[in-house]
N, CA, C and O atoms as a DFTB+ gen file, in Angstrom:
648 C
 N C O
     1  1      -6.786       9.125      -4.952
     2  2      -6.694       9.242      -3.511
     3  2      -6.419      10.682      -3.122
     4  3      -5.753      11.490      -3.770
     5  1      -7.051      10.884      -1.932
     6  2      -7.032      12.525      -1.740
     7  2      -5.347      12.523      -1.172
     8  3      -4.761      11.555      -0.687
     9  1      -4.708      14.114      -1.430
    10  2      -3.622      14.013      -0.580
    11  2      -3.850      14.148       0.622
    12  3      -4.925      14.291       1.206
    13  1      -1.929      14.061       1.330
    14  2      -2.338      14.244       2.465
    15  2      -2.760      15.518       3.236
    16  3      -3.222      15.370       4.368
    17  1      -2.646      16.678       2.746
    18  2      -2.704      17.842       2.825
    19  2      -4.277      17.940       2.792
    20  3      -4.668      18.180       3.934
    21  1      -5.206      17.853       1.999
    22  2      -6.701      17.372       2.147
    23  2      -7.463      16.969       3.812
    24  3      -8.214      17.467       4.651
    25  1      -6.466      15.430       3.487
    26  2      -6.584      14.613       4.433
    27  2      -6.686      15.541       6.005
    28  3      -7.727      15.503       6.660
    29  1      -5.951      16.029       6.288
    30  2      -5.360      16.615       7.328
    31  2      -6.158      18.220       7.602
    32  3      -5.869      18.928       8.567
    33  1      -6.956      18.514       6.794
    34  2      -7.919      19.767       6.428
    35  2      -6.915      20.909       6.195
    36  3      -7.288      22.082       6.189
    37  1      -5.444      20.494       5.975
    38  2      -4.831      21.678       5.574
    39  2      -5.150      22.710       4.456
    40  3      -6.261      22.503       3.969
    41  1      -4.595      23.591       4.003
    42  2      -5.001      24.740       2.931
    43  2      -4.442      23.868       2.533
    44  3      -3.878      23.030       3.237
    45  1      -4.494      23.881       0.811
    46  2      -3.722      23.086      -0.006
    47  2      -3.864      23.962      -1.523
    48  3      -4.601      24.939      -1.658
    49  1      -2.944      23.350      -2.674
    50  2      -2.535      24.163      -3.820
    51  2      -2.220      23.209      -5.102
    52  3      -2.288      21.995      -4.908
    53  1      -2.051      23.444      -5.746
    54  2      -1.784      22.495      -7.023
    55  2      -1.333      21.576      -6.649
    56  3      -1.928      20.521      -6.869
    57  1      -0.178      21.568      -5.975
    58  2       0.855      20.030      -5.377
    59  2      -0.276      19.057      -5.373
    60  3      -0.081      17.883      -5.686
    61  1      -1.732      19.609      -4.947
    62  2      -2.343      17.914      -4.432
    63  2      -2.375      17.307      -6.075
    64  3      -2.166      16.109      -6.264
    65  1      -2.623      18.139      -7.102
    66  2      -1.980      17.758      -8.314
    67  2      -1.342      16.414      -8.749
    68  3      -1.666      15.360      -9.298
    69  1      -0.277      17.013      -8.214
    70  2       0.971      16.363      -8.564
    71  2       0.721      14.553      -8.057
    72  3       0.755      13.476      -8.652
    73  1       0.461      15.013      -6.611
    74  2      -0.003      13.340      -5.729
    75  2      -0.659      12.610      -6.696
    76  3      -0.246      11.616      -7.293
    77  1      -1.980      13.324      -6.832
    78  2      -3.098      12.247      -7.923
    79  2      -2.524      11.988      -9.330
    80  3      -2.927      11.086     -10.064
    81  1      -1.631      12.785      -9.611
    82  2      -0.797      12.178     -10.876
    83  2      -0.414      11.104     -10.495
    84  3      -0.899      10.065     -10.943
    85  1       0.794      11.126      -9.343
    86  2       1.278       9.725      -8.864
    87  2       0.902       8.647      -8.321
    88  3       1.575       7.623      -8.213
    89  1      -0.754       8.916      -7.763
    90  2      -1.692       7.442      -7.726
    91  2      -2.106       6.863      -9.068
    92  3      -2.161       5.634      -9.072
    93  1      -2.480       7.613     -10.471
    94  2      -2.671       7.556     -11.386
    95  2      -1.230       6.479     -12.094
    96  3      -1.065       5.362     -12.583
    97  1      -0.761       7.207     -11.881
    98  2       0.907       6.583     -12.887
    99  2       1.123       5.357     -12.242
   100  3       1.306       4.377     -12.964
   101  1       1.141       5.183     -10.724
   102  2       0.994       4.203      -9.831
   103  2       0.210       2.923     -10.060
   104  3       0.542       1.765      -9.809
   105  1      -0.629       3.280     -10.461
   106  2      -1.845       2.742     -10.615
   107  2      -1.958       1.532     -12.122
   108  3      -2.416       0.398     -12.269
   109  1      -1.234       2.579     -13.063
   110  2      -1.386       2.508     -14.226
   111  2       0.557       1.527     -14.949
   112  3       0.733       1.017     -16.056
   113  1       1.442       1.622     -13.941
   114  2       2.270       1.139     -14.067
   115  2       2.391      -0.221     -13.295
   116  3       2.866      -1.198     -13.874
   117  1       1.956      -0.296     -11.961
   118  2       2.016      -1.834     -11.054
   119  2       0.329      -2.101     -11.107
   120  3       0.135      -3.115     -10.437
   121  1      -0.789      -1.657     -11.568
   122  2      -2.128      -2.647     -11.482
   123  2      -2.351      -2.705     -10.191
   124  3      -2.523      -3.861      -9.806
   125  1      -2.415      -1.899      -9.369
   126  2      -3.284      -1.838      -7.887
   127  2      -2.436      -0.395      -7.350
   128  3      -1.362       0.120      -7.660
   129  1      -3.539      -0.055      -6.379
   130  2      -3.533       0.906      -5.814
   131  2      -2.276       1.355      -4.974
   132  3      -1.692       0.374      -4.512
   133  1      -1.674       2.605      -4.634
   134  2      -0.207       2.507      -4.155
   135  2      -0.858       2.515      -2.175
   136  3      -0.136       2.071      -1.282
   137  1      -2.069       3.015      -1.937
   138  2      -2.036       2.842      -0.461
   139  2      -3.465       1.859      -0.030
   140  3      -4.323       1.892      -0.912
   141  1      -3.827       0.995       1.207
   142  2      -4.744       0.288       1.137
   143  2      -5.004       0.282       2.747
   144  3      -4.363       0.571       3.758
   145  1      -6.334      -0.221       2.414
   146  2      -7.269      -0.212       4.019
   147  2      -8.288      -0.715       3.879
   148  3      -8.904      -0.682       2.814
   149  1      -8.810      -1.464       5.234
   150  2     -10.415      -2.299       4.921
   151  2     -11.120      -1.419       5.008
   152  3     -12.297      -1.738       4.841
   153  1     -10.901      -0.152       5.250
   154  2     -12.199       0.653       5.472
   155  2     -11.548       1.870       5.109
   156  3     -10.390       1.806       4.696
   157  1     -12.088       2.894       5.198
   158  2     -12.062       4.555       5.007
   159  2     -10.647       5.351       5.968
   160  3      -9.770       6.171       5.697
   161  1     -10.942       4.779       6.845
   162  2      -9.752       5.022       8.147
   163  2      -9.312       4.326       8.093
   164  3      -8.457       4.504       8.960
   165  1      -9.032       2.913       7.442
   166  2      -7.253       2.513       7.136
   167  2      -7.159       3.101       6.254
   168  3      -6.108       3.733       6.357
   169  1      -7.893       3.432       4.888
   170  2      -6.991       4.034       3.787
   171  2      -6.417       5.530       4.263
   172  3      -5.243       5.775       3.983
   173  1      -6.967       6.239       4.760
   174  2      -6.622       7.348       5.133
   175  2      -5.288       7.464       6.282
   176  3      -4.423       8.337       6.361
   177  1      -5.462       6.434       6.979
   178  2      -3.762       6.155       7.727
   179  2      -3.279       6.122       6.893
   180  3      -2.684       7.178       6.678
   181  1      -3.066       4.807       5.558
   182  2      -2.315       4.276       4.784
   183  2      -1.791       5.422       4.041
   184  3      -0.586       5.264       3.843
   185  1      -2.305       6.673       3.486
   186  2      -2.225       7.553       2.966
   187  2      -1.183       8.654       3.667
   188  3      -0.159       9.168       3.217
   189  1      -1.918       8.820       5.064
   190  2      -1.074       9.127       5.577
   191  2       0.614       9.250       6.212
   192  3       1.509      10.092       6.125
   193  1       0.412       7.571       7.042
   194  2       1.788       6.882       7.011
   195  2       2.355       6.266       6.425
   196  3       3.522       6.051       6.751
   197  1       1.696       5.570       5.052
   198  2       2.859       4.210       4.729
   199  2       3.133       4.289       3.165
   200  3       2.384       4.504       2.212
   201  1       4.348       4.060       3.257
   202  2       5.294       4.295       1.443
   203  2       4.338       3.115       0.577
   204  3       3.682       2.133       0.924
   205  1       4.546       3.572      -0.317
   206  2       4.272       2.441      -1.446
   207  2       5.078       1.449      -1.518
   208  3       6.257       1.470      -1.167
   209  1       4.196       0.077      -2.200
   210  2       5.353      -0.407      -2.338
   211  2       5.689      -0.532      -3.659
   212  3       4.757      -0.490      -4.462
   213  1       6.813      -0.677      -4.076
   214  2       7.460      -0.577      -5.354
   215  2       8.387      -2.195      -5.893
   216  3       9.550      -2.557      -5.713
   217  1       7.385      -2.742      -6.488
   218  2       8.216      -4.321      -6.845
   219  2       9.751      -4.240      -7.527
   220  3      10.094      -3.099      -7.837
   221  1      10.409      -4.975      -7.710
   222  2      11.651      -4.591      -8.024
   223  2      11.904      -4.970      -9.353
   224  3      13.018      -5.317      -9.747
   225  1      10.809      -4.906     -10.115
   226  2      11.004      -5.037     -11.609
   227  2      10.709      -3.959     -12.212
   228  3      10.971      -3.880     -13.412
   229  1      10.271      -3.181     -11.728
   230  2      10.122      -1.460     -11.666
   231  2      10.998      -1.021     -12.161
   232  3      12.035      -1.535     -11.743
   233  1      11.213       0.035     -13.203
   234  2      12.223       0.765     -13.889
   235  2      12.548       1.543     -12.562
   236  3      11.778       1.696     -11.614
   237  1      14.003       2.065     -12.691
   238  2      14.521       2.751     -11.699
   239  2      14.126       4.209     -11.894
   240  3      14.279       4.990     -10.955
   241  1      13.664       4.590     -12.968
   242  2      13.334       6.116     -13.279
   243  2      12.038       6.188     -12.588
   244  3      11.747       7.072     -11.782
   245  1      11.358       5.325     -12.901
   246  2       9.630       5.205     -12.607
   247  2       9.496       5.192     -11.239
   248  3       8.695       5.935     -10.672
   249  1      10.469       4.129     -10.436
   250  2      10.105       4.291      -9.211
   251  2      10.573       5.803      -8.724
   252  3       9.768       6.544      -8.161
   253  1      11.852       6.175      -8.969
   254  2      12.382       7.220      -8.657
   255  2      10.876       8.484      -9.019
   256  3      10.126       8.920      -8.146
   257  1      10.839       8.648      -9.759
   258  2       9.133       9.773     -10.172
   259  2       8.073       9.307      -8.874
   260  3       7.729       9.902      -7.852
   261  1       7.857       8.436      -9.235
   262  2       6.730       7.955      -8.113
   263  2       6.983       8.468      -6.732
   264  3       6.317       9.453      -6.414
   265  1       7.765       8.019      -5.911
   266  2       8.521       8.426      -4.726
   267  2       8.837      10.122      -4.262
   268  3       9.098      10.706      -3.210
   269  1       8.647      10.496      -5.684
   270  2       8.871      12.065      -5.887
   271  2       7.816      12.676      -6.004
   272  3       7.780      13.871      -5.710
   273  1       6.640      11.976      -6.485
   274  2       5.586      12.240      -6.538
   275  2       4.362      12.301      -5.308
   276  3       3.305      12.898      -5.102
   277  1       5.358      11.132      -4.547
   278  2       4.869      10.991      -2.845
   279  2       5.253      11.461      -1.677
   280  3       5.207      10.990      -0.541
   281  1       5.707      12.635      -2.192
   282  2       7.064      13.147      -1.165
   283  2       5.061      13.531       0.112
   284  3       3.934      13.720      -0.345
   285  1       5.320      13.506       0.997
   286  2       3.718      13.823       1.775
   287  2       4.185      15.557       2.056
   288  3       3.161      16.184       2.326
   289  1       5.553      16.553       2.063
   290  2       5.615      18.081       1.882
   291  2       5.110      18.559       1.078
   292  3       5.743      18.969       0.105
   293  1       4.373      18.631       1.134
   294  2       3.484      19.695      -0.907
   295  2       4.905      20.198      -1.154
   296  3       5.668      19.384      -1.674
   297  1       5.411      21.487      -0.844
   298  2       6.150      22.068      -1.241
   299  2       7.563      21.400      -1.607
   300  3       8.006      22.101      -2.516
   301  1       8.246      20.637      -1.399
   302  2       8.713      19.221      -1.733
   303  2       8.511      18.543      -3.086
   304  3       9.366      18.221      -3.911
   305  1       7.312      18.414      -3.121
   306  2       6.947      17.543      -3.799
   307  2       7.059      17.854      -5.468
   308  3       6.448      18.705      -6.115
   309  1       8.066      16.851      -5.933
   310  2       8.152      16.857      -7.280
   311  2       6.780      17.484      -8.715
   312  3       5.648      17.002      -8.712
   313  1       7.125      18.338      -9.556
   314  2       6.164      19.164     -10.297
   315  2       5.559      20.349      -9.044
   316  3       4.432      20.731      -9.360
   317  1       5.766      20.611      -8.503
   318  2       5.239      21.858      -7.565
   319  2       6.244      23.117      -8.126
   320  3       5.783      24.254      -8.024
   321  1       7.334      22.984      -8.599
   322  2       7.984      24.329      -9.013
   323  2       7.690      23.775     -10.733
   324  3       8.783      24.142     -11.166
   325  1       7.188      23.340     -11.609
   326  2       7.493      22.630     -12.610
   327  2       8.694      22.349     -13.502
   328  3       9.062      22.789     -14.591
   329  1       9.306      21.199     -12.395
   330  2      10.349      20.614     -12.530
   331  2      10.216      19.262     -13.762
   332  3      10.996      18.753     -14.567
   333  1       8.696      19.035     -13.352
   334  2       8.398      17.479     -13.793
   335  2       8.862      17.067     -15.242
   336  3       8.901      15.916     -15.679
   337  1       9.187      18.168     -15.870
   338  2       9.735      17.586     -17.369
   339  2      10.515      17.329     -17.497
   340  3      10.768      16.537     -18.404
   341  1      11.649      17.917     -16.509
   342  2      13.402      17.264     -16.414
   343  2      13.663      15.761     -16.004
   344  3      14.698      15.135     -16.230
   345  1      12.391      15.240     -15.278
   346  2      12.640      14.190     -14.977
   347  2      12.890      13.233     -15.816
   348  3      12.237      13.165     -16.857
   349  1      14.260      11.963     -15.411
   350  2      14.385      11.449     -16.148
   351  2      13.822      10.430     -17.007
   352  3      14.286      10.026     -18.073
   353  1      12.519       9.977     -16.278
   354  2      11.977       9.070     -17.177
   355  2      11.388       9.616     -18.310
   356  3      11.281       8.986     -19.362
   357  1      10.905      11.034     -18.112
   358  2      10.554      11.701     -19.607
   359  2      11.793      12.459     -20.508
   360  3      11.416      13.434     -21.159
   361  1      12.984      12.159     -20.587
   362  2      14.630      12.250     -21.284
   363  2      14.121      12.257     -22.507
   364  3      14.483      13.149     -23.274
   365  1      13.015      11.094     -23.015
   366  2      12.890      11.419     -24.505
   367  2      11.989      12.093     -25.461
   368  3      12.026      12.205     -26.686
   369  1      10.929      12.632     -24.292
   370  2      10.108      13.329     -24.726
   371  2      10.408      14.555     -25.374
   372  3      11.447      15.070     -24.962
   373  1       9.766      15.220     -26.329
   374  2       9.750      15.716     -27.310
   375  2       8.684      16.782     -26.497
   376  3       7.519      16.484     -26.756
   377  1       8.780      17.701     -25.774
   378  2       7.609      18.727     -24.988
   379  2       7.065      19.508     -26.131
   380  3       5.863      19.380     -26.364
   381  1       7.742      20.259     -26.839
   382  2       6.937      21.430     -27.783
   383  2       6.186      20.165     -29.073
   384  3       5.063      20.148     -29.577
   385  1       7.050      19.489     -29.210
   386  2       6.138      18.473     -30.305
   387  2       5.107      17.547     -29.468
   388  3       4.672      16.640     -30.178
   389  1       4.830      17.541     -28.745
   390  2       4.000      16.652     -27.923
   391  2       2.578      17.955     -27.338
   392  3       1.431      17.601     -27.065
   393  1       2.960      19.051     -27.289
   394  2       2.037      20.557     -27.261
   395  2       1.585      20.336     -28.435
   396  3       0.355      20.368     -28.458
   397  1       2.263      20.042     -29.813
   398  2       1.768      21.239     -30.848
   399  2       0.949      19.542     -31.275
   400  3       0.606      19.518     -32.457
   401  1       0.698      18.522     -30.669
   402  2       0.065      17.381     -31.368
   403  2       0.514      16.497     -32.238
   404  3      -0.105      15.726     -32.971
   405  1       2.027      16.734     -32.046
   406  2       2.894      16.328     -33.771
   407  2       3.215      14.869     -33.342
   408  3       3.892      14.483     -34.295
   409  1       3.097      13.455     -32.154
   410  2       3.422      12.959     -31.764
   411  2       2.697      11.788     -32.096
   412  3       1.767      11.860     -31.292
   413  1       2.527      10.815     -32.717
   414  2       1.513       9.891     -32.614
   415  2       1.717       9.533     -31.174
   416  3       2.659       9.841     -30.444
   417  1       0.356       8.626     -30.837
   418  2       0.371       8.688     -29.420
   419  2       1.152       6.699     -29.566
   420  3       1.286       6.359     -30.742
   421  1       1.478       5.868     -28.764
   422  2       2.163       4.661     -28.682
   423  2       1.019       4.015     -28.912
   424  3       1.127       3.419     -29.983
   425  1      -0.233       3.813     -28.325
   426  2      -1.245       2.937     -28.576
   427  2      -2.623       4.344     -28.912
   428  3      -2.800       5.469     -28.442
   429  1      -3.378       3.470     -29.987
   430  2      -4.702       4.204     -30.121
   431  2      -5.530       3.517     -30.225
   432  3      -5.314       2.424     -30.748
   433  1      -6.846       3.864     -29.767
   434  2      -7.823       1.943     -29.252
   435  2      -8.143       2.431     -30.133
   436  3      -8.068       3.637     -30.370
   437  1      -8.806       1.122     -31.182
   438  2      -9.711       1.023     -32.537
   439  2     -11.463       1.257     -32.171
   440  3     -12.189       0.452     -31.589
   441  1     -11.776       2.387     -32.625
   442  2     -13.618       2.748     -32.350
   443  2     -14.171       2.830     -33.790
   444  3     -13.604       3.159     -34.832
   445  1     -15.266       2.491     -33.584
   446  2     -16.778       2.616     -34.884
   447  2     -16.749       3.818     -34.632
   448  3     -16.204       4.404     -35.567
   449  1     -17.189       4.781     -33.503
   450  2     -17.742       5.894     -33.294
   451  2     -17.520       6.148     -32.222
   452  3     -17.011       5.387     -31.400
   453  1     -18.113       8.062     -31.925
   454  2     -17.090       8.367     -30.899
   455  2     -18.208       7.618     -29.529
   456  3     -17.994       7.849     -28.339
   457  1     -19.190       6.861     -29.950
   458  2     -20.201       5.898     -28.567
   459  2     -19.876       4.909     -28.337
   460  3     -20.409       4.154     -27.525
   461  1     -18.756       4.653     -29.118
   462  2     -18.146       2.808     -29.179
   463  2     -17.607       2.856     -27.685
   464  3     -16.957       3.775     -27.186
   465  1     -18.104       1.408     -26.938
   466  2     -17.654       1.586     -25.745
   467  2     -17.023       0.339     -25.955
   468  3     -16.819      -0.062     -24.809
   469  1     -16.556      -0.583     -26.808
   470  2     -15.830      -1.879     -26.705
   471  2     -14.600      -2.159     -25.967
   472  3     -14.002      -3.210     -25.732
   473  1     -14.305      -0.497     -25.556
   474  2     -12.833      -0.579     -25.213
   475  2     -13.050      -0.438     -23.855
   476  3     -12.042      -0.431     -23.147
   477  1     -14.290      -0.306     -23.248
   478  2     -14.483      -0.444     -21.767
   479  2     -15.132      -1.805     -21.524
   480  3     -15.915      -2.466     -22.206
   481  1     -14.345      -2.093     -19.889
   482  2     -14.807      -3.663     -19.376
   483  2     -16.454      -3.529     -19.084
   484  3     -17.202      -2.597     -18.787
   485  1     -16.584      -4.698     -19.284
   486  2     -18.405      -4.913     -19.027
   487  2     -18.847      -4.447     -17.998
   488  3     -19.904      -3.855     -18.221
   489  1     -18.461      -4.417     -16.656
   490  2     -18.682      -4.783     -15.507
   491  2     -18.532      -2.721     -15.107
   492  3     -18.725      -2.368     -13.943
   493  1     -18.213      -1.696     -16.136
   494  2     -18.254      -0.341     -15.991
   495  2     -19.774      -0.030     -17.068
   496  3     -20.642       0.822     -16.876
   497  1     -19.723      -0.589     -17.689
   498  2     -20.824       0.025     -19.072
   499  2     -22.259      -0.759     -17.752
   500  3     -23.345      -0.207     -17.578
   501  1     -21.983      -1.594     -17.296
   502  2     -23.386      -1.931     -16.304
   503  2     -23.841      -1.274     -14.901
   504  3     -24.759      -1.520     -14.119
   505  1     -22.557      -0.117     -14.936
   506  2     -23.539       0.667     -13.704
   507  2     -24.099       1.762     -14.492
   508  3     -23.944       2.060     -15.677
   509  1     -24.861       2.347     -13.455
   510  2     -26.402       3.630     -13.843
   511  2     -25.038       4.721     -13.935
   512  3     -24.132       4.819     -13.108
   513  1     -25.205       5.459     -15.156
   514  2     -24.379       6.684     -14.911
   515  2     -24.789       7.705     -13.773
   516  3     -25.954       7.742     -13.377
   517  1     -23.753       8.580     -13.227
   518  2     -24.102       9.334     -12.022
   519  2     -23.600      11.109     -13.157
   520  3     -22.460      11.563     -13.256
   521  1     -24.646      11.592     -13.691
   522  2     -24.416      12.968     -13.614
   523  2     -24.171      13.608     -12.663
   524  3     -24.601      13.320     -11.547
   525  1     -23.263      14.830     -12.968
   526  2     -23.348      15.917     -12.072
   527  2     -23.427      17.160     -13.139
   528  3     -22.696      17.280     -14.122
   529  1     -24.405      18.005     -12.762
   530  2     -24.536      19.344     -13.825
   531  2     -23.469      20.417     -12.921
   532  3     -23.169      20.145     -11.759
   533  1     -23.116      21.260     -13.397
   534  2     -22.389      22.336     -13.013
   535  2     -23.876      23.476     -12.180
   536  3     -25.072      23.642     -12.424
   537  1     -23.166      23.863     -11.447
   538  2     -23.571      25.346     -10.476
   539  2     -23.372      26.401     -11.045
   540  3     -22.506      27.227     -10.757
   541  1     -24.295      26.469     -12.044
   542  2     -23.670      28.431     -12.673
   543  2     -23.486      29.021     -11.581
   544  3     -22.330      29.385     -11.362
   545  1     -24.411      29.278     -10.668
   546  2     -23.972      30.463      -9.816
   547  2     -22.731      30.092      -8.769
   548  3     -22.070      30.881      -8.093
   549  1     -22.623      28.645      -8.849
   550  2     -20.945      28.499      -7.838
   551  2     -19.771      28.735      -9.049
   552  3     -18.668      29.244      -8.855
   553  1     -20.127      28.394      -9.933
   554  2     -19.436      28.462     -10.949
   555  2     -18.966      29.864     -11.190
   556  3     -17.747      30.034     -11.186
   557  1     -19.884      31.074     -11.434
   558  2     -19.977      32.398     -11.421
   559  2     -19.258      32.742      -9.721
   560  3     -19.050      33.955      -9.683
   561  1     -18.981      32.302      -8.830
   562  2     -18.531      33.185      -7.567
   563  2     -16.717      32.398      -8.142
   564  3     -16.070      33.399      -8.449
   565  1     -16.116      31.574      -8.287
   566  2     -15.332      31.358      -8.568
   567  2     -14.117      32.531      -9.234
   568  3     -14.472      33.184     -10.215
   569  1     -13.088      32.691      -8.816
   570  2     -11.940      33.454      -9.494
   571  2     -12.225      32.746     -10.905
   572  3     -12.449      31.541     -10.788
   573  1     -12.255      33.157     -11.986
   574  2     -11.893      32.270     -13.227
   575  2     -10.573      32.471     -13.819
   576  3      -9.886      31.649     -14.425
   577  1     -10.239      34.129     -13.454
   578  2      -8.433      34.001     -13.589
   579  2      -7.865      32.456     -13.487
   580  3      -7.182      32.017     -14.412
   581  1      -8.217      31.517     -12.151
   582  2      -7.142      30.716     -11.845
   583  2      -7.127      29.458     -13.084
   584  3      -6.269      28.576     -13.125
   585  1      -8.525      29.626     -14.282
   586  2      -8.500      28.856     -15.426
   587  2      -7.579      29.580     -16.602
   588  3      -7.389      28.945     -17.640
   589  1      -7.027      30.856     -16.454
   590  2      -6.389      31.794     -17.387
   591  2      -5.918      30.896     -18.320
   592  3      -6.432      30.636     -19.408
   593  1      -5.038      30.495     -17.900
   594  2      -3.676      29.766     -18.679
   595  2      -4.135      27.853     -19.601
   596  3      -3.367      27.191     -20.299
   597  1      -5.320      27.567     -19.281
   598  2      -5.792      26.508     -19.864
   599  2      -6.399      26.667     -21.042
   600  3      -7.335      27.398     -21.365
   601  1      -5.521      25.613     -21.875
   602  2      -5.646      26.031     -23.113
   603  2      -5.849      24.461     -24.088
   604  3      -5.813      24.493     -25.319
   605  1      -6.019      23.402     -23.453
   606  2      -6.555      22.560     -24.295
   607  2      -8.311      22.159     -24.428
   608  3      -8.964      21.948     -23.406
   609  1      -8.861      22.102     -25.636
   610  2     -10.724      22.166     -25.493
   611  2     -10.526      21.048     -26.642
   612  3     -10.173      21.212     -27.810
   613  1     -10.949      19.545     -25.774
   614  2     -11.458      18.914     -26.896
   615  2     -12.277      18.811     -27.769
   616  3     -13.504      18.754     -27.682
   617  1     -11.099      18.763     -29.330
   618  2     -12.639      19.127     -30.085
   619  2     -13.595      18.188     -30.590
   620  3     -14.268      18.240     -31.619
   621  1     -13.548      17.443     -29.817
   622  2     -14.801      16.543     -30.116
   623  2     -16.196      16.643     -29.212
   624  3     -17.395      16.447     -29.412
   625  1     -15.264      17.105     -27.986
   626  2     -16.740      17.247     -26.984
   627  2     -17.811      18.576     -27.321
   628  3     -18.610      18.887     -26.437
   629  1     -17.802      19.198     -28.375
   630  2     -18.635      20.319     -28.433
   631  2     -19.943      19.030     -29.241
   632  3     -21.162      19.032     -29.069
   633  1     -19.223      18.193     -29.986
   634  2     -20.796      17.674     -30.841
   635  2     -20.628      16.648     -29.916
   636  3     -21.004      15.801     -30.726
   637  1     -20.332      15.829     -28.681
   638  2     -21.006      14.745     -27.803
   639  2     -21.778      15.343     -26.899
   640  3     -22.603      14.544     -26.456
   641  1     -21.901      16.864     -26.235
   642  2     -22.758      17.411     -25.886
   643  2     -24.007      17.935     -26.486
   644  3     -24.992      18.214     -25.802
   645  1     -23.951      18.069     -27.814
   646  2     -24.677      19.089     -28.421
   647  2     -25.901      18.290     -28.918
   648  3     -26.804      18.861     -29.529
């Protein structure tokens, strides 16, 4: 979901970041979406005005992140100074061992190959894929400084392209 800062045609900055983390985590912790509308302009009110809701079987850390994650101030808004690792639901994370890869991950889906799609629902493998190629030349007017500091390249995607 776009933030609200988007929404609103404001300038906007990493923070919108942070938001789509917290529809993501949202998403991925209660199984439906945190804002809703029959159409385009309710979701975009909903986005605008109305809290999530948060069931009450919800860990108190999780909701607490989430809520922090929805603050609608960018500048406010939780991970905008990068705070987000102090938070307490990540207390047991391991940051430099979780960088350097040293972490098994909690679940790893079982694949034949890296085309095995078994681990996706039917009802995604049956729509038409939608490419999009890149714009060298939008690509080329771009600052690329603002990619400086990115530093993970999966290494598998050099031979699924190639």
């Amino acid at each position: 979901f776009l933030a609200t800062q988007i929404l609103l045609g404001q300038k906007y900055n990493h923070s919108v970041d942070w938001w789509s983390f917290g529809v993501l985590l949202y998403e991925m912790l209660i199984g439906q979406s945190p804002f809703h509308g029959q159409d385009e302009e309710e979701l975009f009110h909903s986005i605008r005005m109305d809290n999530p809701f948060y069931p009450r079987w919800l860990e108190r850390e999780a909701k607490d992140l989430l809520v922090k994650l929805f603050v609608r101030e960018p500048e406010k808004r939780l991970g905008v100074r990068g705070d987000i690792r102090q938070h307490p639901l990540f207390r047991e994370i391991n940051w430099e061992e979780l960088e350097r890869k040293e972490i098994d991950p909690p679940f790893r889906p079982k694949v034949k190959s890296p085309y095995d799609c078994s681990n996706f629902d039917k009802e995604f493998l049956n729509e038409k894929p939608r490419l999009s190629f890149a714009d060298r030349a939008l690509i080329n007017s771009m600052d690329q400084n603002m990619f400086r500091n990115f530093s993970f390249i999966n290494p598998g995607m050099e031979t699924l392209i190639s």
